[in-house]
C-alpha positions in Angstrom: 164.0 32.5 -68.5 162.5 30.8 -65.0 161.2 27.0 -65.3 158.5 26.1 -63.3 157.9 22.4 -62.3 154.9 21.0 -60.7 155.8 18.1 -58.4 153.4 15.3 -58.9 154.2 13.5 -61.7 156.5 15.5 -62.8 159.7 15.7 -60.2 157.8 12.9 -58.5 156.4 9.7 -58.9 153.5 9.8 -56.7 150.3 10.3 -58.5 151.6 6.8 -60.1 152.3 5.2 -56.8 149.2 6.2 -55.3 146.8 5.9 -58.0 146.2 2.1 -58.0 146.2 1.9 -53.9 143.7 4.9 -54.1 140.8 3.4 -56.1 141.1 0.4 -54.1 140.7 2.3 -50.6 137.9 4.3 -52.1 136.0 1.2 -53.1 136.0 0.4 -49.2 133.6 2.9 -49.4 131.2 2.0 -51.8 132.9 4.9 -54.1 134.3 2.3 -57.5 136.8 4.0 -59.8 138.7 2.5 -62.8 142.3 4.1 -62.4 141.2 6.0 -66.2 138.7 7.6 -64.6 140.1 9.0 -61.2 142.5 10.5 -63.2 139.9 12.5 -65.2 138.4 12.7 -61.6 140.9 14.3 -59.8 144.3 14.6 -61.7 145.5 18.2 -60.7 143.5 19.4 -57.3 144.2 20.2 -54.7 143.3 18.1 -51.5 140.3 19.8 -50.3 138.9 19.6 -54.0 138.9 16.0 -54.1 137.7 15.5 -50.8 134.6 17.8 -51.8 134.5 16.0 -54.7 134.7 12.8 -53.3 132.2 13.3 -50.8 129.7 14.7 -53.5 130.1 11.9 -55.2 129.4 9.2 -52.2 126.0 10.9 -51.9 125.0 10.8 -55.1 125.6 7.0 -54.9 124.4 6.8 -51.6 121.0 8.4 -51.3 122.7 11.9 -49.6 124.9 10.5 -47.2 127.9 11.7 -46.8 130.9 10.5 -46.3 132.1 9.0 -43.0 133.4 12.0 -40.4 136.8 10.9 -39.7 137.6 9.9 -44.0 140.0 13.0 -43.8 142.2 11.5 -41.3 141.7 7.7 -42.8 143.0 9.4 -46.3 145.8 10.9 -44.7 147.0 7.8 -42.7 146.5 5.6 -45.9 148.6 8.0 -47.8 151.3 7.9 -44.9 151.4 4.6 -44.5 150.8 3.1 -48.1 152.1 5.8 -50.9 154.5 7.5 -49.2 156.7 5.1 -48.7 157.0 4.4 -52.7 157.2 7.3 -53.7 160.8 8.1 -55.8 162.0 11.0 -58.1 160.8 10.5 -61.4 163.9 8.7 -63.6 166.0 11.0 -65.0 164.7 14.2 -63.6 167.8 14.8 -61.0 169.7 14.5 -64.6 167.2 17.2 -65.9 167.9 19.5 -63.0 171.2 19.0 -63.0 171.5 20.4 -66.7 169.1 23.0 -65.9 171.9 24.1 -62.9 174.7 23.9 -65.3 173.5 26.5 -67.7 172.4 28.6 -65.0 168.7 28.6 -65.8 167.0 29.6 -62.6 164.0 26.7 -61.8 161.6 26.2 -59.1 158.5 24.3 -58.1 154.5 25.8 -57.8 152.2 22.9 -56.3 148.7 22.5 -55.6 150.1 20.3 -52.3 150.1 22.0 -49.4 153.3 23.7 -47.9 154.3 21.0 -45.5 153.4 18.3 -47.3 155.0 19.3 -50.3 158.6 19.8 -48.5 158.3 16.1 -46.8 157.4 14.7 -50.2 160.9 16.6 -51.7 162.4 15.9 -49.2 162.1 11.9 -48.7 162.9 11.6 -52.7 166.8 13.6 -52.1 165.1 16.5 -54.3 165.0 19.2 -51.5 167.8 20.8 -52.1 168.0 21.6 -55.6 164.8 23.7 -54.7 165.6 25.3 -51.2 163.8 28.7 -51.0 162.3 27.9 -54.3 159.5 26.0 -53.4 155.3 27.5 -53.6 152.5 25.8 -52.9 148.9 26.2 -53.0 149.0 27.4 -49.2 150.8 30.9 -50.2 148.0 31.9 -53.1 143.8 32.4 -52.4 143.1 30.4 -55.5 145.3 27.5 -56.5 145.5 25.7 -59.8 143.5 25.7 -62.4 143.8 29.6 -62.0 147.2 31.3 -62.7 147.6 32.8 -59.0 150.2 30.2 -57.9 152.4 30.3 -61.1 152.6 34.0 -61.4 153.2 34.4 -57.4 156.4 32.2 -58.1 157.5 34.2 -61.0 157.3 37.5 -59.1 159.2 36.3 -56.0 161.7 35.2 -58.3 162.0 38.1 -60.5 160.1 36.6 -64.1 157.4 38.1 -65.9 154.3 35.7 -67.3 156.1 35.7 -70.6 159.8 34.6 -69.3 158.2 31.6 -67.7 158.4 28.0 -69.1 156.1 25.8 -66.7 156.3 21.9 -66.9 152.8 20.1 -66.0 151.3 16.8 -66.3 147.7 17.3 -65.5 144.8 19.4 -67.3 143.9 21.2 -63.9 147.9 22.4 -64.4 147.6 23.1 -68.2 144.9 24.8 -67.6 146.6 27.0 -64.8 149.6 27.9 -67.5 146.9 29.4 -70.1 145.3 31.7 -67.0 149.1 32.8 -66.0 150.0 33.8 -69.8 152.7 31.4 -69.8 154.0 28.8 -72.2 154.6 25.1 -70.7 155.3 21.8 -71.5 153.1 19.2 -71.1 154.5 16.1 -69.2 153.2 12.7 -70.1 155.6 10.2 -68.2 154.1 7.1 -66.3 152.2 4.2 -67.3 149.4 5.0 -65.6 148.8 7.6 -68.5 146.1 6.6 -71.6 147.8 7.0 -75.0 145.4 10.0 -75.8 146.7 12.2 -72.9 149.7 13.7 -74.9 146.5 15.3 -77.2 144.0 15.7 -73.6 146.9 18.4 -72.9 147.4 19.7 -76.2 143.6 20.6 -76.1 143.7 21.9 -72.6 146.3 24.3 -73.9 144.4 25.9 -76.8 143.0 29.1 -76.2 141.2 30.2 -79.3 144.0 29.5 -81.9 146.9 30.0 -79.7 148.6 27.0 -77.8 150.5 27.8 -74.5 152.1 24.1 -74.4 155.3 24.0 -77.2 155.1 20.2 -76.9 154.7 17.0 -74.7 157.4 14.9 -73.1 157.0 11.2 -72.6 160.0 11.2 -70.5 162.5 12.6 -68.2 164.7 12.2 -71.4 162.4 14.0 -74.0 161.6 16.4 -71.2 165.6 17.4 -71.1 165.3 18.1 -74.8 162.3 20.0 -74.4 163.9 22.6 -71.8 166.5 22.6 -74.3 164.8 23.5 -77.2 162.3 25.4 -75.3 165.2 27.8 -73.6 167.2 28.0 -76.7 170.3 26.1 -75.9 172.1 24.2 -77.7 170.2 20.8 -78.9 173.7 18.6 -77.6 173.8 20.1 -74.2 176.1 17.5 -72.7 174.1 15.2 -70.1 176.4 14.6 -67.0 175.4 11.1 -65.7 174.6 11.4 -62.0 174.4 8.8 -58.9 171.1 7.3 -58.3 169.5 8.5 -55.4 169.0 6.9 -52.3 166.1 4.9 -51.2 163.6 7.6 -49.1 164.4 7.3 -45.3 161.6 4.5 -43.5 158.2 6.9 -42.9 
């Protein structure tokens, strides 16, 4: 059995760190979001999505005019300079990993970031190197998430058929990505960003006619262990090894 892990929200805490700063930069632009609804609004796509999105949504508002030329590279610098350097590994998940590793359960990550940024982002939270040569992202597939392209190129290159997959997500663009691969997941609901209705937003994004591709939901790193646990069959008191904090990210 492979695990799959998305990386926002789940290995990382990003799409929490970023989501507060991000409806306040947007509203310098006359586009207003409550943090609720920017998570309905873009939870789950990839970066060209929600700039096309974005900018769609800036003329509606704004009698057709789009959004400024250079936003791309104001995003990008805003992201640089005010979310990355917050950005930590979600509590508990090296512990996760870690037991993942002792049973020998092969695991990688599929993202819907692109392929550089992706490795900085691993590698500024000490997570690079439990997923060295294991790591896929939106740049290596013609349609990213929500279809099940990226997933199932993962579980080829590392030897898994659809049905010997176990993919954790956090977002309905991702849940959605785990019903068009024909794999079963687990739906990740850590962060206090999260409404208390999203545990059952990604139970319904998993239903496909009367089959459900997610087992259950995790509020936690800790629930998520016991998830993996019962969701690979081992046994239910898996020993978990405490390990060392990891060190603050290096200064951008």
């Amino acid at each position: 059995m492979l695990v799959i892990f998305d990386c926002d929200g789940v290995l990382i805490n990003s799409e929490e760190m970023a989501l507060e700063s991000d409806c306040e930069f947007f509203a310098t632009f006359g586009l207003n979001f409550t943090t609720e609804e920017y998570i309905e609004f873009a939870s789950g796509l990839v970066y060209e999505e929600t700039l096309k999105r974005l900018d769609e949504r800036h003329r509606q508002i704004h009698g057709g005019r789009g959004l400024p030329d250079d936003f791309d590279a104001q995003l990008r610098a805003h992201y640089r300079d005010t979310v990355y350097p917050k950005i930590r590994a979600i509590d508990g998940i090296v512990e996760v990993l870690e037991m993942l590793k002792r049973h020998n359960i092969p695991f990688c990550v599929a993202s819907n970031s692109g392929l550089d940024s992706l490795h900085e982002k691993l590698e500024m939270t000490g997570l690079k190197p439990y997923f060295e040569g294991r790591i896929f992202s939106k740049d290596m597939v013609d349609y990213p998430k929500p279809a099940g392209d990226l997933f199932i190129r993962a579980a080829d290159v590392m030897g898994f058929a659809p049905d010997e997959c176990l993919v954790v997500e956090d977002s309905v663009t991702g849940v959605t990505a785990i019903c068009n691969a024909g794999m079963r997941g687990i739906g990740f609901c850590q962060g206090s960003h999260r409404p208390a209705t999203y545990p059952q937003t990604l139970k319904n994004a998993g239903m496909r006619g009367t089959l459900s591709h997610l087992r259950e939901t995790a509020m936690d790193a800790k629930e998520l262990g016991a998830a993996l646990r019962r969701g690979l069959g081992l046994h239910p008191a898996a020993p978990v090894v405490p390990v060392r904090p990891l060190p603050p990210p290096a200064p951008c």
